[in-house]
Backbone as CSV, one residue per row, in Angstrom:
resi,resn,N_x,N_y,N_z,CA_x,CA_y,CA_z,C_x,C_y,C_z
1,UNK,86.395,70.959,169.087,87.818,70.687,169.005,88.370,71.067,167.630
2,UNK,87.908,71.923,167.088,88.320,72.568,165.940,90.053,72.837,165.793
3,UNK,90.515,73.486,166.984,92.043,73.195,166.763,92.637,72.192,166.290
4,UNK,91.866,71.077,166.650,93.310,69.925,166.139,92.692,69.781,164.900
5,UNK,91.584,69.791,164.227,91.296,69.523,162.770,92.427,69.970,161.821
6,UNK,94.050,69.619,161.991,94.655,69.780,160.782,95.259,68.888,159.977
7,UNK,95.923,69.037,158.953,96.374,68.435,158.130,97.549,67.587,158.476
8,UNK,97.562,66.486,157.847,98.964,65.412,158.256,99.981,66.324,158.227
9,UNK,99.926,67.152,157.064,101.163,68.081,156.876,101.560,69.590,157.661
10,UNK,100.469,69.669,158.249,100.708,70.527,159.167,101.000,70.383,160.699
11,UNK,100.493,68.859,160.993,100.842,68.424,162.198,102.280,68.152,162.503
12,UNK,102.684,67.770,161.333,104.617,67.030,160.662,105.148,68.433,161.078
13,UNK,104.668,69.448,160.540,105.555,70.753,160.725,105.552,71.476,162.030
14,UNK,104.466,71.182,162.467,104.414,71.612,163.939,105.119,70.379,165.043
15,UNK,105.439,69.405,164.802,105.834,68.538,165.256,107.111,68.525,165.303
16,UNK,107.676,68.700,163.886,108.815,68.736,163.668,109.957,70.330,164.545
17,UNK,108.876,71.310,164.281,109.533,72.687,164.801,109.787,72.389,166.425
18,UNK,109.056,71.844,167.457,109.612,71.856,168.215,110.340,70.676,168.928
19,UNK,110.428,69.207,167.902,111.092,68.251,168.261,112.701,68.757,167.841
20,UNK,112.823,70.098,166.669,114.015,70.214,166.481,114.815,70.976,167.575
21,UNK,114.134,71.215,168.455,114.783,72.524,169.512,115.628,71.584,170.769
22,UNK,115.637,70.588,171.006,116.383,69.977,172.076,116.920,68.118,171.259
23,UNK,118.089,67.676,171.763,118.150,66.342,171.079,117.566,65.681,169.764
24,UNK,117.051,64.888,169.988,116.566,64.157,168.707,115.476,65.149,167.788
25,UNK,115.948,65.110,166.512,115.180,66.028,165.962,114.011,64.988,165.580
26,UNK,113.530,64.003,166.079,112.715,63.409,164.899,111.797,62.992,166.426
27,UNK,112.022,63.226,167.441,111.183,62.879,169.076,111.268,64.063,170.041
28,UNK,110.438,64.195,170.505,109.723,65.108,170.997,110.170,65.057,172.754
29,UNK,110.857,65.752,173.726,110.887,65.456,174.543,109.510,66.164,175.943
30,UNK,109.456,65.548,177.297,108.534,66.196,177.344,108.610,67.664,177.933
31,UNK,109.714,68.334,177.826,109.889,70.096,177.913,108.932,70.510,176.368
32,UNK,109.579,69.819,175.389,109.465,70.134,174.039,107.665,69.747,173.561
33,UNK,107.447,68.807,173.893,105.856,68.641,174.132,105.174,69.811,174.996
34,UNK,105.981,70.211,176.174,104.848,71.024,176.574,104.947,72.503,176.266
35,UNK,105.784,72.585,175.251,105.787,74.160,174.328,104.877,74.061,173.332
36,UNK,105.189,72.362,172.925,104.462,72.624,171.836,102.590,72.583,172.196
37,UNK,101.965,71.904,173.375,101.021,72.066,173.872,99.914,73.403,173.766
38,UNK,101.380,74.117,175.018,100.806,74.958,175.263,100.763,76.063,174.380
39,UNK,102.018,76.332,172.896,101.149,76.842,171.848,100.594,76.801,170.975
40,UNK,100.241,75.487,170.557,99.679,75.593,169.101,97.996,74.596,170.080
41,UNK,97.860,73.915,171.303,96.748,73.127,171.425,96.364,73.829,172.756
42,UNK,96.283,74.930,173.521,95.903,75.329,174.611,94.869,74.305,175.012
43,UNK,93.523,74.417,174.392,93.186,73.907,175.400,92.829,72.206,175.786
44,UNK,93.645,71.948,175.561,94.381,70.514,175.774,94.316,70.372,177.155
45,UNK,94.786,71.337,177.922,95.031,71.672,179.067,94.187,71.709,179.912
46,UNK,92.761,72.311,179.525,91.964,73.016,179.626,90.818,71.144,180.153
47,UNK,90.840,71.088,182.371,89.682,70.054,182.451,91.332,69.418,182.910
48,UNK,90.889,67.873,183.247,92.065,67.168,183.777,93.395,66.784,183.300
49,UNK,93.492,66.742,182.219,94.264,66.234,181.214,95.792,67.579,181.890
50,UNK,96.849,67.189,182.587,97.875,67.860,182.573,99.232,67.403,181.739
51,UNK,100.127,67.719,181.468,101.231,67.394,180.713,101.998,66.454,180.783
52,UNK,102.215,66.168,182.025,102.854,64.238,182.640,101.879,63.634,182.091
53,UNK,100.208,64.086,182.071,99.030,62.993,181.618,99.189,62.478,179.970
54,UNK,99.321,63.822,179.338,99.142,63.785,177.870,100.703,62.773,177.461
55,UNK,101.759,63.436,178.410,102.983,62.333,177.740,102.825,61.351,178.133
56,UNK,102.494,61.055,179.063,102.320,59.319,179.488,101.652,58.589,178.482
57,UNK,100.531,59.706,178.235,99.580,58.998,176.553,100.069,58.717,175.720
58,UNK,100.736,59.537,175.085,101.046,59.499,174.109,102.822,58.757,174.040
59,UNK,103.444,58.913,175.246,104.801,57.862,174.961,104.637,56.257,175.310
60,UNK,103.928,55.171,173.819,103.413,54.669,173.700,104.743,52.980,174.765
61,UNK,105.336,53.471,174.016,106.828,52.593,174.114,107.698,52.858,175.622
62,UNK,107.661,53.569,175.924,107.994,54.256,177.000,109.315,54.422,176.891
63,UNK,109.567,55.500,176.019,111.145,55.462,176.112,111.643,56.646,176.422
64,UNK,110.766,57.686,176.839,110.572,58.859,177.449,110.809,60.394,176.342
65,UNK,110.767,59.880,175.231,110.240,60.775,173.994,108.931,60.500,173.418
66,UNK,108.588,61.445,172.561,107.314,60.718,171.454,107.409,61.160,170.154
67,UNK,107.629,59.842,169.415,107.947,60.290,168.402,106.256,60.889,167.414
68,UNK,106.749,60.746,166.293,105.759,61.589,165.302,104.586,60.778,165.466
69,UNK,104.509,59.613,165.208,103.375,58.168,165.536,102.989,58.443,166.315
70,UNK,103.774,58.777,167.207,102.546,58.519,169.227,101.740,59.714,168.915
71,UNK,102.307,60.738,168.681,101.820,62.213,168.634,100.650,62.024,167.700
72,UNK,100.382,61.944,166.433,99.676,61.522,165.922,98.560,60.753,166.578
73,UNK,98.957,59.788,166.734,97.930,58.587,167.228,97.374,59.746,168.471
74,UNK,97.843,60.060,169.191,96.857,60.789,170.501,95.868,62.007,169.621
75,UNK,96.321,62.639,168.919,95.872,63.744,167.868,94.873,63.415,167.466
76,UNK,94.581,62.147,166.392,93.861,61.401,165.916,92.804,61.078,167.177
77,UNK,92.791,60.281,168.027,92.308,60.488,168.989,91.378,61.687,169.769
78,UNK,92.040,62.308,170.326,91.219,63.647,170.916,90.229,63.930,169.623
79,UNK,90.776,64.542,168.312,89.909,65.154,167.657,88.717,64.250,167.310
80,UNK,88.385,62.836,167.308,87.264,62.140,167.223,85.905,62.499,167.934
């Protein structure tokens, strides 16, 4: 799982680039999650895990965004 091995500060920027493309720039919706998925974490995908799966994970609160925390926290996660 070498992909996700990155930096707090690189996760913020990749996080941030595509939470800025629709509504809230600071939450992630799940169109905007699954761009950002499918380019910077392919194979995320890759085995059961589909995109309703990963947002359900990760939208901790259920408020049908995820902010930088949830994202993180699942990140943190997988790469263990």
């Amino acid at each position: 799982m070498s992909g996700l091995k990155k930096s707090p500060e690189e996760l913020k920027a990749i996080f941030q680039r595509y939470a800025a493309k629709e509504g809230d720039p600071d939450q992630l919706c799940k169109d905007e999650l699954k761009m950002l998925i499918q380019a910077e974490f392919p194979h995320l995908l890759k085995g059961p895990s589909s995109i309703d799966d990963l947002f359900k994970e990760m939208d901790k609160n259920g408020d049908g965004e995820v902010s930088f925390e949830e994202f993180t926290s699942l990140m943190k996660k997988i790469s263990q």
